[in-house]
C-alpha positions as protocol buffer text, in pm:
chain_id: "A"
residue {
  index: 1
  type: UNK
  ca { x: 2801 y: -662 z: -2426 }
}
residue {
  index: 2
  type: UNK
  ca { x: 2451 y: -749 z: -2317 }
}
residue {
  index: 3
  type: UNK
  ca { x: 2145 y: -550 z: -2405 }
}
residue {
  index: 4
  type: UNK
  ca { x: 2079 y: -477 z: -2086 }
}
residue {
  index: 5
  type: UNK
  ca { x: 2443 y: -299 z: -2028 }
}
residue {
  index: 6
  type: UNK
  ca { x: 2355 y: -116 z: -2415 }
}
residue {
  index: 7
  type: UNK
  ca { x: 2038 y: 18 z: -2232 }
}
residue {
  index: 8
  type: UNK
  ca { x: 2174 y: 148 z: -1908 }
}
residue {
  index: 9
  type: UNK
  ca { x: 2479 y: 330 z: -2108 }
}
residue {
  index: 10
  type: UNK
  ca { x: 2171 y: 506 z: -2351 }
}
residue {
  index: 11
  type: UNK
  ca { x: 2023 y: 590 z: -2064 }
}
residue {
  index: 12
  type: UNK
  ca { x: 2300 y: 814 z: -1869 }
}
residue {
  index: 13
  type: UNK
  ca { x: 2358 y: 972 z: -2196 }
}
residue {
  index: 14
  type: UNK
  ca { x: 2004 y: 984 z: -2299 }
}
residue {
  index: 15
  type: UNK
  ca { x: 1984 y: 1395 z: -2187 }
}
residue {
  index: 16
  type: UNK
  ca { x: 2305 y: 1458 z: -2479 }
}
residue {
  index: 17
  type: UNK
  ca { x: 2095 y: 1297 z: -2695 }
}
residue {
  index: 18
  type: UNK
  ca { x: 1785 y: 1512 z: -2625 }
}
residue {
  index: 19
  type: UNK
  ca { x: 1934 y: 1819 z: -2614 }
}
residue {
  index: 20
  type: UNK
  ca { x: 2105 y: 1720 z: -2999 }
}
residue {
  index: 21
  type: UNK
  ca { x: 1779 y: 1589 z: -3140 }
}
residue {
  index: 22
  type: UNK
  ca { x: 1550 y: 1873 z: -3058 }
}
residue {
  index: 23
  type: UNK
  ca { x: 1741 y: 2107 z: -3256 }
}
residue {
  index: 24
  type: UNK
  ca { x: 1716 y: 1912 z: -3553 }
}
residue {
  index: 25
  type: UNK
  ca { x: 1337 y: 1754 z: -3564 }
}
residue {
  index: 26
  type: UNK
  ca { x: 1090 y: 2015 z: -3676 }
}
residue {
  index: 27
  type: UNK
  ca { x: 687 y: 1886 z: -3661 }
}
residue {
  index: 28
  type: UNK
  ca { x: 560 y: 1746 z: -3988 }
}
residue {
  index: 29
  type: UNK
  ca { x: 232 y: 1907 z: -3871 }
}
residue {
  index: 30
  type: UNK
  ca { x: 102 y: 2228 z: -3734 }
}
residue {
  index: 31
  type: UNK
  ca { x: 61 y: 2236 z: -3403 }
}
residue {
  index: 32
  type: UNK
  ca { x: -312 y: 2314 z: -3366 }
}
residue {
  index: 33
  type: UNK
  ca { x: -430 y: 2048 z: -3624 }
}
residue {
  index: 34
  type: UNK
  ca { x: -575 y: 1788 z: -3548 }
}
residue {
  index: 35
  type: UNK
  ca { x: -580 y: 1424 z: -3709 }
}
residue {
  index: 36
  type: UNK
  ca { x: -954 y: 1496 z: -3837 }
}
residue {
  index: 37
  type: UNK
  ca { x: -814 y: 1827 z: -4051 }
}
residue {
  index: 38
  type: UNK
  ca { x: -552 y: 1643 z: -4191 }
}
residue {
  index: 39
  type: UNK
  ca { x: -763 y: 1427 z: -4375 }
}
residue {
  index: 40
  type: UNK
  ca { x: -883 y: 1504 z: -4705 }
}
residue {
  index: 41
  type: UNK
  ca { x: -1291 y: 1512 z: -4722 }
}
residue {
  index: 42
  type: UNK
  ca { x: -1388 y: 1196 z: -4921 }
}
residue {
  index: 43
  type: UNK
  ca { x: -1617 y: 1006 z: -4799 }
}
residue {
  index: 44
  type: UNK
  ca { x: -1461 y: 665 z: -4801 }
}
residue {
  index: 45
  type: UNK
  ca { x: -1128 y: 601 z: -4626 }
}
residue {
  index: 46
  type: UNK
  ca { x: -1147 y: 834 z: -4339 }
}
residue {
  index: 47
  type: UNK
  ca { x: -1142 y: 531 z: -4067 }
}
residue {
  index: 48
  type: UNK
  ca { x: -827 y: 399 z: -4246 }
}
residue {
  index: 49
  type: UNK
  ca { x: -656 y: 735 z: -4291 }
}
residue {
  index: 50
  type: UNK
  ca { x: -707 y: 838 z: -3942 }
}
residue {
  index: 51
  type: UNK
  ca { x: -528 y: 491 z: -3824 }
}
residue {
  index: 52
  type: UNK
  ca { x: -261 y: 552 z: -4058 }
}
residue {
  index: 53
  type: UNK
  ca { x: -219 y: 898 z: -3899 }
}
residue {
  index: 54
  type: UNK
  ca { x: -240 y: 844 z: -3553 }
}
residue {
  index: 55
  type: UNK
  ca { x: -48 y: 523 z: -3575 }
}
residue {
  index: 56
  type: UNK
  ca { x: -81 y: 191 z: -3434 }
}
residue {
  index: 57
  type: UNK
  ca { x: -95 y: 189 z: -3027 }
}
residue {
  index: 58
  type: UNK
  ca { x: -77 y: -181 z: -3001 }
}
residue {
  index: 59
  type: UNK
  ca { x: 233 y: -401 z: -3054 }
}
residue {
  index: 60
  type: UNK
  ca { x: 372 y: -234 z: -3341 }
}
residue {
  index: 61
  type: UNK
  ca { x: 532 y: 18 z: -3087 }
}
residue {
  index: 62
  type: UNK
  ca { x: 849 y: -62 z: -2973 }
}
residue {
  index: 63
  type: UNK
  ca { x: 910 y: -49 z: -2565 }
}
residue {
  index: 64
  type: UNK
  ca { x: 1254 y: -130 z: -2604 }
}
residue {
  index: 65
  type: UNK
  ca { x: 1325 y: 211 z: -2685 }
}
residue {
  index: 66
  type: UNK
  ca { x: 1553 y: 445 z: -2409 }
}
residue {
  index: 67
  type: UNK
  ca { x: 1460 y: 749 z: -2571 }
}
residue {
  index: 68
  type: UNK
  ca { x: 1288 y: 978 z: -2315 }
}
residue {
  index: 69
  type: UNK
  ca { x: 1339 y: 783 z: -2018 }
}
residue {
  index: 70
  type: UNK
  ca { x: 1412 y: 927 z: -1667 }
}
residue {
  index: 71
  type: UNK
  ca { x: 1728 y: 796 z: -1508 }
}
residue {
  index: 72
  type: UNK
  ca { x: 1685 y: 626 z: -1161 }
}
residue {
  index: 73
  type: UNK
  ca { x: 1893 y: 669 z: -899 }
}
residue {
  index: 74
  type: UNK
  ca { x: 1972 y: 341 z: -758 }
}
residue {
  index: 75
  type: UNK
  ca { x: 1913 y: 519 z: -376 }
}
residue {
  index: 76
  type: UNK
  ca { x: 1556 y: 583 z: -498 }
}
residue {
  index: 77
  type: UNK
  ca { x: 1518 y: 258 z: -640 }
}
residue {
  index: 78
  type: UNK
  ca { x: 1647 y: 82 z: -312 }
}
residue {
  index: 79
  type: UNK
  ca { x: 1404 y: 302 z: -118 }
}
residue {
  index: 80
  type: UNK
  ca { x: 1138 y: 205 z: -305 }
}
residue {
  index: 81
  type: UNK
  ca { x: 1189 y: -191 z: -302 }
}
residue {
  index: 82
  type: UNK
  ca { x: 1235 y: -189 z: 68 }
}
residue {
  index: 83
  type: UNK
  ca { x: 948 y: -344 z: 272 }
}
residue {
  index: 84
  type: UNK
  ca { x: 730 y: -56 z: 451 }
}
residue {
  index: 85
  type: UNK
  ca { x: 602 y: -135 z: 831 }
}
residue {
  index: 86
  type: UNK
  ca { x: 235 y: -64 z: 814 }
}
residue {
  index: 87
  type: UNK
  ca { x: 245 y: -203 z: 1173 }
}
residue {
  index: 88
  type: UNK
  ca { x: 181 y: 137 z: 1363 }
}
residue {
  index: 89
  type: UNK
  ca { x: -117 y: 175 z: 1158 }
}
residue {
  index: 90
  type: UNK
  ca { x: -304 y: -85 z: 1086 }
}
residue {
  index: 91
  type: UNK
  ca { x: -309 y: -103 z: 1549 }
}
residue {
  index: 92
  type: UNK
  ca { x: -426 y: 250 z: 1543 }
}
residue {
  index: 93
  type: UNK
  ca { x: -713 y: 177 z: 1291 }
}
residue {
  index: 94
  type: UNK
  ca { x: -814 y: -148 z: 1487 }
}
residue {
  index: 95
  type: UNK
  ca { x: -785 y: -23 z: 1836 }
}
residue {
  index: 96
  type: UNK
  ca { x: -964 y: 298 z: 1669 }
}
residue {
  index: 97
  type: UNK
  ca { x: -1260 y: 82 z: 1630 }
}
residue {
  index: 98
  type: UNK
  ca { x: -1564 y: 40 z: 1856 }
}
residue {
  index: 99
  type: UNK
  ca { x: -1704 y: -277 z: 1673 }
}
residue {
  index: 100
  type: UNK
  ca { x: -1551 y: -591 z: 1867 }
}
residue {
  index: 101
  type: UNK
  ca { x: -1661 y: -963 z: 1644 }
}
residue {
  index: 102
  type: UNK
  ca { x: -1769 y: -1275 z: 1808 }
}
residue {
  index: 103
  type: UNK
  ca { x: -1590 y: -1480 z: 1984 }
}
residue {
  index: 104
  type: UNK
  ca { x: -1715 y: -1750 z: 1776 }
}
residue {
  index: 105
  type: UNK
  ca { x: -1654 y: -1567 z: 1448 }
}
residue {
  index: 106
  type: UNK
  ca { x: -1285 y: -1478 z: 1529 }
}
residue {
  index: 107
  type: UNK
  ca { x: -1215 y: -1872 z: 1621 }
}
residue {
  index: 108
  type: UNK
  ca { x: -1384 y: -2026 z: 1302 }
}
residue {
  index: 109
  type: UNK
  ca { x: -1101 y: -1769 z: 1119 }
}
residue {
  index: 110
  type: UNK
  ca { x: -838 y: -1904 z: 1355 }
}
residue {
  index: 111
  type: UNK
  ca { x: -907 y: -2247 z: 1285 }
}
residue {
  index: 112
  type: UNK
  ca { x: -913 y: -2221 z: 874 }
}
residue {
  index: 113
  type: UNK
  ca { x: -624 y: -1977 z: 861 }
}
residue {
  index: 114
  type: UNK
  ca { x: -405 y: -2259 z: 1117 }
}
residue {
  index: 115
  type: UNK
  ca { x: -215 y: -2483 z: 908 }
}
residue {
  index: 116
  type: UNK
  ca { x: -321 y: -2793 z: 662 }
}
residue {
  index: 117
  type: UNK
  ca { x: -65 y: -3012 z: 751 }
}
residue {
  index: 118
  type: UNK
  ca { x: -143 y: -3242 z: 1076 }
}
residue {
  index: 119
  type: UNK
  ca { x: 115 y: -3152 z: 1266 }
}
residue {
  index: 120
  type: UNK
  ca { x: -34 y: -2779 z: 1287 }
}
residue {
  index: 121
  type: UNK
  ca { x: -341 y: -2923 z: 1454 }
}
residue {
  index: 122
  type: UNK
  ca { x: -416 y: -2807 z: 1813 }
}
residue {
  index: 123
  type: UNK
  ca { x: -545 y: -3096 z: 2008 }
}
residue {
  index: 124
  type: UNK
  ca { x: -929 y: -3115 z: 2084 }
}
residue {
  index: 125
  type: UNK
  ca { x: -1013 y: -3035 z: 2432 }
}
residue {
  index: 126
  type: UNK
  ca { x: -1123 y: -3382 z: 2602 }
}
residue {
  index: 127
  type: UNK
  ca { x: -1458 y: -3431 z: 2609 }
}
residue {
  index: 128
  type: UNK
  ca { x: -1598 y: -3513 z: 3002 }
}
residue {
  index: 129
  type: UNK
  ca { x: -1811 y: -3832 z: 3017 }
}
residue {
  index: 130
  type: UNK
  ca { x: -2157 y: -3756 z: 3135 }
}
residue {
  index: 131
  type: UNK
  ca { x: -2270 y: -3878 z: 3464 }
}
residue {
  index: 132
  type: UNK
  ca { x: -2497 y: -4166 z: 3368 }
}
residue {
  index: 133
  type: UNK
  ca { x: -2861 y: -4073 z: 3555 }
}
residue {
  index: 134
  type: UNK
  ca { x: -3106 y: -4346 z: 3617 }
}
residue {
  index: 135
  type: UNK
  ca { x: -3482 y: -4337 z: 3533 }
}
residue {
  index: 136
  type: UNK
  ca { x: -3567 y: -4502 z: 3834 }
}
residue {
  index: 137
  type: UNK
  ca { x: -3482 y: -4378 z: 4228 }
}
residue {
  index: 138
  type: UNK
  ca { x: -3337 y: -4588 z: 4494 }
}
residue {
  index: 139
  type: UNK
  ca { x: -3734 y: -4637 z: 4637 }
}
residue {
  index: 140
  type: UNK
  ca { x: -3817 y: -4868 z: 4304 }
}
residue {
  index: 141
  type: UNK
  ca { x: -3497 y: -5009 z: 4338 }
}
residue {
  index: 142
  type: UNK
  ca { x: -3586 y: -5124 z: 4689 }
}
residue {
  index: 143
  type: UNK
  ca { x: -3903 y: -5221 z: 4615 }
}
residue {
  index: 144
  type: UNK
  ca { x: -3814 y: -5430 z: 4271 }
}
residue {
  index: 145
  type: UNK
  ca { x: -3600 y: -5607 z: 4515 }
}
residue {
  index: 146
  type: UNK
  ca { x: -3858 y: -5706 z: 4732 }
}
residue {
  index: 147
  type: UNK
  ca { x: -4070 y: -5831 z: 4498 }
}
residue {
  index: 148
  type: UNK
  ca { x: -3832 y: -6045 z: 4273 }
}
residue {
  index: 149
  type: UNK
  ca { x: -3590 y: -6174 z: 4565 }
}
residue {
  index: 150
  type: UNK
  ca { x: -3812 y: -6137 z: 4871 }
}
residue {
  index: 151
  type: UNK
  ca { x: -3549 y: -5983 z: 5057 }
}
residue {
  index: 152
  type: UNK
  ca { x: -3383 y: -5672 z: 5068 }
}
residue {
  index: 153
  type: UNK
  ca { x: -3042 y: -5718 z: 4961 }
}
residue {
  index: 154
  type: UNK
  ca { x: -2785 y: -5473 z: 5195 }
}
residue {
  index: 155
  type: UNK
  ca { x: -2467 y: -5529 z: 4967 }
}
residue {
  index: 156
  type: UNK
  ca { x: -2654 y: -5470 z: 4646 }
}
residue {
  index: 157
  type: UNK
  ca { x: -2569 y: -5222 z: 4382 }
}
């Protein structure tokens, strides 16, 4: 048999086993003392005697133990383990809100939070070339022909 089969069987029959053993155990101390009146009134040992007393919390305790332990129902257990839809609420305390973010803010999350991978990239929007703008208007152009060719050129660019 496994442990874990040993453990479940102590634990249906852990209330027999409760109801036998508090009949028989009867407290080594009274019930109003406390660890500090227990210990005899030398000066040197107290520390240690109150450790010995009070026992060790850490590791030396054994958790293996079934003594004392509720039984679970397995509905209860079920219940618990299932996945609860916070869905209804977290929308009420968003749309309860007043406070809207920036549209800016809310796309910088968007973009870290979308995936690493390039195949999760959106494509960038195409940038639009600029219409190129000359310094000069079509009067200088005119007259820089004139000057360099003599003539005004009609087919010209």
């Amino acid at each position: 048999m496994s442990a874990s089969m040993v453990r479940r069987g102590l634990e249906l029959l852990s209330e027999d086993l409760k109801d036998v053993h508090s009949g028989q155990k009867q407290k080594k101390r009274k019930a109003g003392a406390s660890a500090r009146d227990l210990i005899s009134s030398n000066r040197q040992g107290v520390s240690k005697q109150l450790r010995r007393l009070q026992g060790h919390q850490g590791a030396a305790k054994s958790k293996a133990t079934v003594k004392d332990k509720r039984v679970k129902s397995a509905i209860d257990e079920y219940r618990k383990k299932q996945a609860k839809s916070h869905l209804s609420s977290n929308l009420q305390y968003f749309l309860g809100t007043s406070h809207s973010t920036k549209q800016s803010a809310t796309q910088k999350i968007v973009n870290q939070n979308s995936g690493r991978q390039s195949r999760y990239r959106p494509d960038r929007p195409a940038v639009k070339p600029k219409e190129e703008k000359s310094i000069f208007t079509e009067d200088e152009f005119q007259q820089f022909q004139k000057e360099y060719f003599g003539k005004i050129v009609e087919g010209g660019s």
